[in-house]
C-alpha positions in Angstrom: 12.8 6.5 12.3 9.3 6.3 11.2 7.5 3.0 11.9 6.5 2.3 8.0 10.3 2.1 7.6 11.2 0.3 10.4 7.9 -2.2 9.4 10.1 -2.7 6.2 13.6 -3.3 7.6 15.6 -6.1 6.1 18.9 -7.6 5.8 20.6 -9.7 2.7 22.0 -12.8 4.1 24.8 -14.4 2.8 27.7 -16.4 4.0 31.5 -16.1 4.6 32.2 -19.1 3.0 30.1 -18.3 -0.3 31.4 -14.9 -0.3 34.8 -16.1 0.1 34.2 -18.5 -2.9 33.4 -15.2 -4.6 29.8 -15.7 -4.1 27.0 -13.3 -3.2 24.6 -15.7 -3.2 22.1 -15.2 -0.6 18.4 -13.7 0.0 17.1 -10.0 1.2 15.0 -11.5 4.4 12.1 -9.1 5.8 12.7 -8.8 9.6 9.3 -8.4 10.4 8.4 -11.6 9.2 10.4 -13.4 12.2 8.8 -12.6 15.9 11.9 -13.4 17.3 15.9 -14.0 16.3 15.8 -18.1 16.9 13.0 -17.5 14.0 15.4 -15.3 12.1 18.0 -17.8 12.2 16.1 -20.8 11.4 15.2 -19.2 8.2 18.4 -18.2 7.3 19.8 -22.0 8.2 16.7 -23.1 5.6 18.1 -20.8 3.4 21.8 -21.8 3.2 20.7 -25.2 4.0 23.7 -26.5 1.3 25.9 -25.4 4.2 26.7 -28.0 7.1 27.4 -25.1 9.5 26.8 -21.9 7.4 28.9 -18.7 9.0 26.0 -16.3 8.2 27.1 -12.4 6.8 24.9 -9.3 6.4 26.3 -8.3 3.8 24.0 -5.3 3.2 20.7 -3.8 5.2 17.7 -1.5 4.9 15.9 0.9 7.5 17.8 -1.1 10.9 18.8 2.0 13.4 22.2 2.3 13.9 24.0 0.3 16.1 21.5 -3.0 15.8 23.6 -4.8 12.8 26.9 -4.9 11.7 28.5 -7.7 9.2 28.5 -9.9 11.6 25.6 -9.6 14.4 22.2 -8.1 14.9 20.6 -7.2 18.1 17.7 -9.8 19.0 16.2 -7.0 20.7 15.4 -5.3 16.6 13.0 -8.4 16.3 10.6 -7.3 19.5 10.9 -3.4 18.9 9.5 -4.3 15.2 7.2 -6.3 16.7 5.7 -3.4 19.1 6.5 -1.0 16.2 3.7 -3.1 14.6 1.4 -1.2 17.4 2.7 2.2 17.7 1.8 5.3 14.8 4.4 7.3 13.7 5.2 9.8 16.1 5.6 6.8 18.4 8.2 5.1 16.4 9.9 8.8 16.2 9.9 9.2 20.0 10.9 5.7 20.3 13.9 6.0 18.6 14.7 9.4 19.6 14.5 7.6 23.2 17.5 5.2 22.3 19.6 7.9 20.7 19.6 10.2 23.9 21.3 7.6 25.8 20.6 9.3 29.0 20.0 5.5 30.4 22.0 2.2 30.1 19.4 -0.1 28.2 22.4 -2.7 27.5 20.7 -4.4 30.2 17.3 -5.0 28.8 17.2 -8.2 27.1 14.6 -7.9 24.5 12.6 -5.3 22.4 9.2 -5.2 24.8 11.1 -4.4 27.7 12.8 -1.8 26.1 9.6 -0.6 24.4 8.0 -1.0 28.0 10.9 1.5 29.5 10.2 4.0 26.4 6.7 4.3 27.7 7.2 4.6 31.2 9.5 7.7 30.4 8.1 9.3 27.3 6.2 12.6 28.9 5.0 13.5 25.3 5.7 16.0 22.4 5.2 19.8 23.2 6.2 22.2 20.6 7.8 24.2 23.7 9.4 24.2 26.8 6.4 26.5 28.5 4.2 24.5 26.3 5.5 21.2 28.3 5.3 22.7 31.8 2.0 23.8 31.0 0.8 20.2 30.3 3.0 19.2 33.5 1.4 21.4 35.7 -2.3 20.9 34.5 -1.4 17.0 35.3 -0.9 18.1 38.9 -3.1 20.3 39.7 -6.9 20.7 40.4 -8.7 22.5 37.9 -9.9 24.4 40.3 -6.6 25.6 40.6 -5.5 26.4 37.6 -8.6 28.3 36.3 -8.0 30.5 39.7 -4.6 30.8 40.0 -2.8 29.6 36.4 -2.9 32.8 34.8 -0.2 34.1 37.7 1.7 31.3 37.3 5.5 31.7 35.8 5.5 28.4 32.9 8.9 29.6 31.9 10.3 29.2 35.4 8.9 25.9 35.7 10.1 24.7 32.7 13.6 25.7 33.9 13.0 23.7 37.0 11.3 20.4 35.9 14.6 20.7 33.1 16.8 20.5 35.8 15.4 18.0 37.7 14.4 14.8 36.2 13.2 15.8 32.7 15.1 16.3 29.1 14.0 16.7 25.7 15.4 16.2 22.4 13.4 18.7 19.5 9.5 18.3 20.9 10.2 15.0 22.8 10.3 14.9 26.5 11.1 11.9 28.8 11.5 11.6 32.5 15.1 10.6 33.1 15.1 9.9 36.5 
């Protein structure tokens, strides 16, 4: 997802008991104006403030990943990625979310949106258009130049690329993260 559209993701708020009164009434509420969900919430109580308990219901939604919202619930983890997002260019917010759709880790766990932004950067290795491309950037990180001006030009990439594939890295298109 790129971060301009996830900068612009909102959610029309109803309720079940207007909508069951045949009502759509309700408001389209900008999620990056809320820092957290308590915020969220609190404007959506000052917005059905006629209700004594109001049964909120997102009715309908625009640039949320999949899997964050449903008719009934959205992940208070949406309101810190959007909040980090806020930081991050594009490619970021692509890798990001690439990140979460691997699902190589369990990040159920994580209980808000700058942890889980915090894990994405301790295991995003980087975009390379290539695997050879990506062991080459690999191998330069871990050796002395020295090194690889003498010695890089006999060096098999392509094999390495197999190896650090194998164990401990994966890649989806030209992301790469460390999954172990």
């Amino acid at each position: 997802m790129e971060r301009s559209k996830l900068l612009r993701a909102s959610v029309y708020v109803g309720t079940y008991k207007k909508y069951n009164e045949g009502s759509l009434a309700g408001a389209w509420m900008e999620l990056a104006d809320y820092e957290s969900k308590d915020k969220f919430m609190e404007a959506c109580k000052e917005l059905h403030s006629d209700e004594e308990e109001p049964e909120f219901m997102y009715q309908d939604y625009s640039n949320i990943p999949d899997g964050m919202i449903n008719e009934s619930y959205i992940d208070p983890r949406i309101f810190g990625i959007i909040q980090c997002a806020k930081d991050m260019d594009d490619t970021d917010t692509e890798a990001f979310f690439t990140f979460l759709d691997m699902y190589f880790m369990d990040y159920s766990y994580i209980k808000d949106g700058e942890e889980l932004v915090e894990k994405f950067r301790d295991k995003y290795a980087g975009e390379f258009d290539s695997e050879e491309a990506f062991a080459t950037y690999m191998a330069e990180m871990k050796w002395p130049e020295e090194l690889q001006t003498e010695f890089g030009q006999y060096f098999d990439y392509e094999a390495y690329s197999r190896t650090l594939l194998t164990s401990g890295y994966r890649h989806q298109g030209d992301f790469y993260f460390c999954v172990v």
